[in-house]
C-alpha positions in Angstrom: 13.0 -7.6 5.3 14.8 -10.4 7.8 11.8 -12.6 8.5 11.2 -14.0 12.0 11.6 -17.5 12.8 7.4 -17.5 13.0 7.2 -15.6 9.5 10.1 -18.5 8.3 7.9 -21.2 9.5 4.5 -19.9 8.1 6.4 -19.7 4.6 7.9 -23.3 4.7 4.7 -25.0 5.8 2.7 -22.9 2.4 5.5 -24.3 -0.1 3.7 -27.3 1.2 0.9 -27.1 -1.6 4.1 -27.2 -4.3 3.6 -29.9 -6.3 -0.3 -30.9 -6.0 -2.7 -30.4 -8.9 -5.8 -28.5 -8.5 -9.1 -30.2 -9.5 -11.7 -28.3 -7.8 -12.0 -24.5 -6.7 -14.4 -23.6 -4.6 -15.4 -20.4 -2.4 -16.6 -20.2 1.0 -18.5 -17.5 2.0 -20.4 -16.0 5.3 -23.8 -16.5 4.0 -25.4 -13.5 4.1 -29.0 -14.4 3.4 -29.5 -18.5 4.8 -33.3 -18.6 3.6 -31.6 -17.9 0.1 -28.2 -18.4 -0.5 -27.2 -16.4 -3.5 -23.0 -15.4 -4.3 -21.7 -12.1 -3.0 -18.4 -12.4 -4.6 -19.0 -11.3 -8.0 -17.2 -7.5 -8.7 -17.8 -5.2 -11.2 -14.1 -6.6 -12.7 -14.9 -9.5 -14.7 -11.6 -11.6 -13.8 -11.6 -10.4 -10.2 -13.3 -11.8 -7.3 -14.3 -10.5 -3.7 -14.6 -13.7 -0.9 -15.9 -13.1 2.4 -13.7 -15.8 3.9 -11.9 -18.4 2.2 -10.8 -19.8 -1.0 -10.7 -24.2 -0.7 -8.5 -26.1 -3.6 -9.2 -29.7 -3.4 -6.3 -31.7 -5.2 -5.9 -34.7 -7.4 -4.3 -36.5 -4.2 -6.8 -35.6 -2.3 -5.7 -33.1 -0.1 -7.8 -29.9 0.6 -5.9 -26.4 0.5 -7.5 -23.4 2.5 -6.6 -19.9 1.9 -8.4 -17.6 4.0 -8.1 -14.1 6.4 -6.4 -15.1 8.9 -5.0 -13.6 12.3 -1.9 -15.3 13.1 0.0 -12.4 12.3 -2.1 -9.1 12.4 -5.6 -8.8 12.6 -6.1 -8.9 8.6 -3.7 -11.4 7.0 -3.6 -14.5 4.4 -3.5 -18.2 5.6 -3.2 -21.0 4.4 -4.5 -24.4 6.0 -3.6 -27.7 4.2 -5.9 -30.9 5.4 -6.6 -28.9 8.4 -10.3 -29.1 9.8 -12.5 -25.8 9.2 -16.0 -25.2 10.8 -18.1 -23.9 7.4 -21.8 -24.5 8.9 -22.8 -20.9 9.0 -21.2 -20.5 5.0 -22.6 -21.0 2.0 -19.9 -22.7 -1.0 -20.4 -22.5 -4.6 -17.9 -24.5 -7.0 -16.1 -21.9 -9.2 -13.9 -23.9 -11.0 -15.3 -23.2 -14.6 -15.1 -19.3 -13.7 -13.0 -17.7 -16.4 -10.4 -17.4 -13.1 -10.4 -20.7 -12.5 -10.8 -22.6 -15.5 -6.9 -22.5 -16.9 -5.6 -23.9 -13.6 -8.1 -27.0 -13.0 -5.5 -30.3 -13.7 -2.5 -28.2 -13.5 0.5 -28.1 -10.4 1.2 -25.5 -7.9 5.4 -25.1 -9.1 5.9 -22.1 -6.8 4.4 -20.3 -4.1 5.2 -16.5 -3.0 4.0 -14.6 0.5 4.2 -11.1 0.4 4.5 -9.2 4.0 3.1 -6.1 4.9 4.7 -4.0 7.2 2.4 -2.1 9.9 3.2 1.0 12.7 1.1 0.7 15.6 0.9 2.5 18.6 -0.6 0.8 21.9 -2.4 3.4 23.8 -1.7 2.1 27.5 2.3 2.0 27.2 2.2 4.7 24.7 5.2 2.1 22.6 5.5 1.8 19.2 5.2 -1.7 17.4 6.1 -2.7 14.1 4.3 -6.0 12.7 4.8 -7.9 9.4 1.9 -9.6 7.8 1.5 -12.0 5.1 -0.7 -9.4 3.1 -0.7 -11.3 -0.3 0.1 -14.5 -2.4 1.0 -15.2 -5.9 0.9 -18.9 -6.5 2.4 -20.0 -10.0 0.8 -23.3 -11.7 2.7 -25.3 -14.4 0.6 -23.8 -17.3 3.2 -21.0 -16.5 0.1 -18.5 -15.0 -0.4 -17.3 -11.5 -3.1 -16.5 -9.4 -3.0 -13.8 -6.9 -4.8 -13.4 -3.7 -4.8 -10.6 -1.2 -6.1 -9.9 2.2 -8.5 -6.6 0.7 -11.9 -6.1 -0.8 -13.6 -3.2 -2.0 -15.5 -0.9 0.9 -18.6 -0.2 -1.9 -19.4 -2.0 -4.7 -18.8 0.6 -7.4 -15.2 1.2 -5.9 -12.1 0.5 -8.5 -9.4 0.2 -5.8 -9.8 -2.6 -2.9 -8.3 -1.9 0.7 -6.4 -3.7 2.9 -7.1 -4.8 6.4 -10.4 -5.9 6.1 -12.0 -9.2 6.8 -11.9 -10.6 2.6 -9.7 -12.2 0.4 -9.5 -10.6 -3.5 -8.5 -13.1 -6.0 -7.6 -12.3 -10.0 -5.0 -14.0 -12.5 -4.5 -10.4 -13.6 -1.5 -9.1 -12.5 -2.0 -5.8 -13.9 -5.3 -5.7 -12.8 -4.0 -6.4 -9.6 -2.1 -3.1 -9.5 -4.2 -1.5 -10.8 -7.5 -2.0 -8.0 -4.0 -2.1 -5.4 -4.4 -5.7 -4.3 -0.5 -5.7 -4.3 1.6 -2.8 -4.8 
């Protein structure tokens, strides 16, 4: 696929976070009950987590790395904000970085980062024209321990489900790349 010079941008400014050391993972999520705050983004995979919005690395430099659902794109895609402001008054965070995901990449580098796109058909209804639109669907960001981490623009429609979908408003996050295949975060 012969990326755009938008698509071409988006990917230079995300090799951005190669280099920086993770210290801190946390999760943002749409809190769903604010007299009680409790996490929603435990699955029924133990290795594989479903976050209603974003995904924050904060970094042994300081910086703070956002990866979220974003819109830039197509309605349902990955971002990726580096020291860039995000509103998370209405969200509840919880600090994950002992998770069994997380653990083996706390004081380690980013060495490479990969965007995925997604192609999509659309058909507008008022000119009746066809439009084709990539989208960064999903990321696999390699660490200097030699593991990745994979994140997707999905999440699972019911909680018992074993496969997630795309184009929904959720990021789905595992170091297992089979098990990534296997619930179709990436093909």
């Amino acid at each position: 696929m012969k990326l755009t010079r938008e698509q071409c941008e988006f990917e230079i400014h995300c090799k951005k976070v190669i280099g920086l050391s993770i210290t801190k993972v946390e999760y943002s999520e749409v809190n769903y009950k604010p007299t009680n705050p409790q996490p929603f983004y435990i699955t029924k995979f133990p290795n594989l987590d479903s976050i209603d919005f974003a995904i924050l690395f904060k970094t042994a430099t300081d910086e703070i790395i956002e990866i979220y659902w974003d819109d830039k794109f197509f309605s349902f895609g990955i971002g990726i904000k580096i020291n860039e402001n995000s509103d998370f008054s209405n969200f509840a965070k919880w600090e994950v970085s002992k998770d069994s995901i997380w653990k083996k990449f706390i004081g380690t580098k980013i060495i490479d980062i990969k965007i995925h796109w997604e192609t999509v058909t659309t058909k507008k209804i008022e000119s009746n024209k066809t439009e084709v639109i990539s989208y960064p669907q999903y990321t696999k960001i390699t660490f200097s321990n030699k593991k990745s981490i994979f994140v997707s623009a999905a999440g699972f429609l019911n909680k018992d489900d074993l496969e997630v979908y795309g184009m929904l408003d959720n990021l789905t996050v595992t170091d297992d790349e089979n098990l990534a295949r296997q619930t179709k975060m990436i093909p």
